[in-house]
C-alpha positions in Angstrom: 10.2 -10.1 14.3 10.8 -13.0 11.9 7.9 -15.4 11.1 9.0 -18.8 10.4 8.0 -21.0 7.5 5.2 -19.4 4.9 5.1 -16.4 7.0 8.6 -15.5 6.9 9.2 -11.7 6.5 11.4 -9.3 7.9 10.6 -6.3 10.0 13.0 -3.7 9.8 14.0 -2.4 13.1 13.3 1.6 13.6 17.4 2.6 13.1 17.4 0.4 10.2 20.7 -1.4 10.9 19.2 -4.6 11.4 16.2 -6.6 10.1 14.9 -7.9 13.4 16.4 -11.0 15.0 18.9 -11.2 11.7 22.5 -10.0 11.9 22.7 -7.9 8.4 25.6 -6.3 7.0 26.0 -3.0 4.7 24.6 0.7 5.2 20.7 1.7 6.3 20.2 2.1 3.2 21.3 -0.9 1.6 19.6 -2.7 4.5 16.0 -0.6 4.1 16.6 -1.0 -0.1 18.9 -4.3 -0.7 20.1 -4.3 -4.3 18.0 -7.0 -6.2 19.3 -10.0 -7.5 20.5 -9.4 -11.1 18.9 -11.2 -13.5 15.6 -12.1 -11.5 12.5 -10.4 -12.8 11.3 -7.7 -10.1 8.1 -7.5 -8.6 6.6 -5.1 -6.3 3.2 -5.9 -3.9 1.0 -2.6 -4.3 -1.3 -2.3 -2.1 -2.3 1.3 -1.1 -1.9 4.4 -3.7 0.0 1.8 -5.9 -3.1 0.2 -7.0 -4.0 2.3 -9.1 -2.8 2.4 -12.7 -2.4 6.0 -12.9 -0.5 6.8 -9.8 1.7 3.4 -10.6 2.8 4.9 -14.3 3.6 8.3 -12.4 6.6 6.7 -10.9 7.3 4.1 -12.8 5.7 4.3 -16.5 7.5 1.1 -18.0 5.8 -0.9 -15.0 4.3 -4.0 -16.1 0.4 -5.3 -16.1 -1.3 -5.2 -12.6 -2.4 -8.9 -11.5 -4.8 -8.6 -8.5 -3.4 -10.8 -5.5 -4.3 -11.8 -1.8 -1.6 -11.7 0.8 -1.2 -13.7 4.1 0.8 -11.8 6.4 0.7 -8.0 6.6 -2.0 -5.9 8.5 -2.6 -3.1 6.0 -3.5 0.1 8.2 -3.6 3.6 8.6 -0.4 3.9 10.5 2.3 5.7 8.0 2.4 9.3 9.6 3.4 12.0 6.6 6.5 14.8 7.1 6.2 17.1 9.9 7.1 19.7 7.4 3.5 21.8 6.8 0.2 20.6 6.4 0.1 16.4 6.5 -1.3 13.6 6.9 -1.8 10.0 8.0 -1.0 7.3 4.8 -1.6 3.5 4.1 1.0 1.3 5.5 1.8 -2.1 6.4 2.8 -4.3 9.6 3.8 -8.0 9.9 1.1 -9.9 11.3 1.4 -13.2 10.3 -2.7 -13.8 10.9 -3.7 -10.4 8.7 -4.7 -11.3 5.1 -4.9 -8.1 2.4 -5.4 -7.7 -1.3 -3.7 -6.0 -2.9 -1.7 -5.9 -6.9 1.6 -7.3 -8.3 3.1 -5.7 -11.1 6.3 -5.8 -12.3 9.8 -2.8 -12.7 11.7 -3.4 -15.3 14.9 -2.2 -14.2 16.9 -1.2 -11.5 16.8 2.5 -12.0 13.1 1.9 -12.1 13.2 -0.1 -8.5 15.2 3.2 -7.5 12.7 5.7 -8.4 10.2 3.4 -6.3 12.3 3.5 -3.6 12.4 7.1 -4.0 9.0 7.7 -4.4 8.4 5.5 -0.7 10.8 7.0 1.3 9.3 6.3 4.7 9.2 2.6 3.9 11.7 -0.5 3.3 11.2 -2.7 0.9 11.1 -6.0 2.2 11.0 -9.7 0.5 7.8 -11.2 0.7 7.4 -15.4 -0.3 5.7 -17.0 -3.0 3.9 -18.8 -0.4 2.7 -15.8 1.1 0.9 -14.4 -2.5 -2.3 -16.1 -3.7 -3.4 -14.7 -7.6 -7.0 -13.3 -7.9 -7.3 -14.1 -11.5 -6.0 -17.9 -11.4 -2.8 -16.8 -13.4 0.3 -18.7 -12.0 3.0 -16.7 -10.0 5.4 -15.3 -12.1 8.7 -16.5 -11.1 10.9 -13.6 -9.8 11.8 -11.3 -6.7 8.7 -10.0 -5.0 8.7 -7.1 -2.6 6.8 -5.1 -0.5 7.4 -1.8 0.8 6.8 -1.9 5.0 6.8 1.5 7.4 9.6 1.7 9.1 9.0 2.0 12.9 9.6 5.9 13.8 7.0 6.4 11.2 4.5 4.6 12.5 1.5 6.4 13.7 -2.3 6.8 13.9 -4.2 9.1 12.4 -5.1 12.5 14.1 -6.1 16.1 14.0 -2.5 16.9 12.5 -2.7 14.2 11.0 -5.9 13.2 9.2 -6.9 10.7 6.5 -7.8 12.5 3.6 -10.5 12.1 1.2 -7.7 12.3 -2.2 -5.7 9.8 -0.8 -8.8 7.5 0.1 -9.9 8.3 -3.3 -6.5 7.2 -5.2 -6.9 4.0 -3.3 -10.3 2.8 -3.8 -10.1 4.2 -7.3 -7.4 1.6 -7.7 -9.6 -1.0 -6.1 -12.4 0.0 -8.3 -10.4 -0.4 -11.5 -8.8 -3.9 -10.6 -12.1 -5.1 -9.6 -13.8 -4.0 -13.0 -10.9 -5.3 -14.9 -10.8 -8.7 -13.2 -14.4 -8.9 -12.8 -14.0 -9.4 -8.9 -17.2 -7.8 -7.7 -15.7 -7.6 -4.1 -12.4 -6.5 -4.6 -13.2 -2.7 -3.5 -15.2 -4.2 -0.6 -12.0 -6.1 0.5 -9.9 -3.4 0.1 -11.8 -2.2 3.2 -11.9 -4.4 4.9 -9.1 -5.5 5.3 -7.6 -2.1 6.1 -7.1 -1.2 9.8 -7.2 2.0 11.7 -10.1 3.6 10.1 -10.8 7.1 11.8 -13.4 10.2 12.9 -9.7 12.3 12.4 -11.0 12.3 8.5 -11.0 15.5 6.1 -12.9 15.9 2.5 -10.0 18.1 0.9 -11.3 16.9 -2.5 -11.6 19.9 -4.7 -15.0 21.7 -5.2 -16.7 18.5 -2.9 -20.0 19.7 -3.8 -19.5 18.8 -7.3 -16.5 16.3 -7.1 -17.1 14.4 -9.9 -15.6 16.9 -11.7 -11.9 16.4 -10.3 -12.4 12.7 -9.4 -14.7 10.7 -11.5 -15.2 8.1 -9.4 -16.1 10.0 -6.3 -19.8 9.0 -6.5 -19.0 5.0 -6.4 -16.4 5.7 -3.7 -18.5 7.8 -1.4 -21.6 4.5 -2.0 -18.9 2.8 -1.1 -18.0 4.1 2.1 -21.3 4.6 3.0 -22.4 1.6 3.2 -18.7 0.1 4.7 -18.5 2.4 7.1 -21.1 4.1 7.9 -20.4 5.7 11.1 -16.6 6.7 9.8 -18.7 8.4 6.7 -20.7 10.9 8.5 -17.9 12.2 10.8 -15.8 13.7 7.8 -15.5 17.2 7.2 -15.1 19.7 5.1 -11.9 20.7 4.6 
């Protein structure tokens, strides 16, 4: 599907030949990755694990400053189904839906080996070009000028959680540790609030696999304002997960 006007953004069909209703030339992988233009500053839309700072730097520790942003047109969700390969599970992804707002982070790579190793690093995605018109900034810094992407599931992936398949509590907790830290660092007291909000697909197929959850604090530091934080969200969701 191709949205028209501020909403324009591609949707990258499931054998990745094509973006939908565009004719494209060059391999799948060109397609689901296109080279970026040389000599425009990169930008990447973060907007599950890749808010937070930490698990940013892993992949990519030259990335640039984090500036929070609001994004018209993707429906972030629980829909990006892990490998089939052991124990899984169900990860953040995004749809076009040109009525869905998200927040989310920009940030910039400095290179393209580093736009590689992203790529890399979000295997069952494309990355996709998203508009200027489409990004509002949090902070009331202007948009830096550039080439802005965001990373989309590609169809075959797309999935929702299950027993297979759960959410799990350390990816939740990467996520809205990352919406913690932007919030705290921008001063945007309902930053972590939105971050739930305007996810999708929230389930009762939900495991605790922190470690040692009877003392988590220990292994994640924020788990006390996260589990406040879900608690009051989504209280129902809350008290169906499970011990691991």
């Amino acid at each position: 599907m191709v949205f028209m006007g501020a909403f324009a953004s591609p949707f990258v069909r499931a054998d990745a030949s094509r973006i939908e209703g565009v004719e494209q030339a060059g391999t799948p992988e060109e397609i689901c990755h296109p080279h970026p233009e040389h000599g425009k500053n990169q930008y990447i839309v973060g907007y599950g694990s890749l808010l937070e700072r930490a698990s940013r730097q892993r992949t990519a520790p030259a990335a640039g400053e984090a500036v929070p942003v609001r994004v018209q047109g993707f429906r972030r969700a629980w829909i990006a189904r892990g490998s089939s390969t052991g124990f899984s599970t169900t990860f953040l992804g995004v749809s076009a839906d040109a009525r869905s707002p998200m927040n989310a982070v920009l940030f910039s790579l400095p290179d393209e080996s580093a736009i590689a190793a992203m790529d890399s690093r979000e295997n069952g995605y494309c990355r996709v070009k998203i508009s200027a018109a489409q990004i509002t900034t949090l902070d009331l810094s202007p948009l830096p000028d550039g080439e802005r992407w965001i990373y989309v599931n590609k169809p075959q992936n797309i999935a929702p959680p299950s027993t297979s398949y759960p959410i799990v509590q350390s990816y939740v907790d990467v996520f809205l540790s990352g919406c913690l830290e932007v919030g705290r660092a921008f001063q945007l007291g309902d930053f972590a609030h939105e971050c739930i909000a305007t996810t999708h697909g929230w389930s009762s197929h939900w495991v605790n696999d922190r470690i040692y959850p009877r003392r988590p604090f220990i292994y994640q530091p924020n788990a006390g304002a996260i589990d406040a934080l879900l608690k009051r969200e989504l209280p129902r969701r809350f008290r169906s997960i499970r011990i691991e």
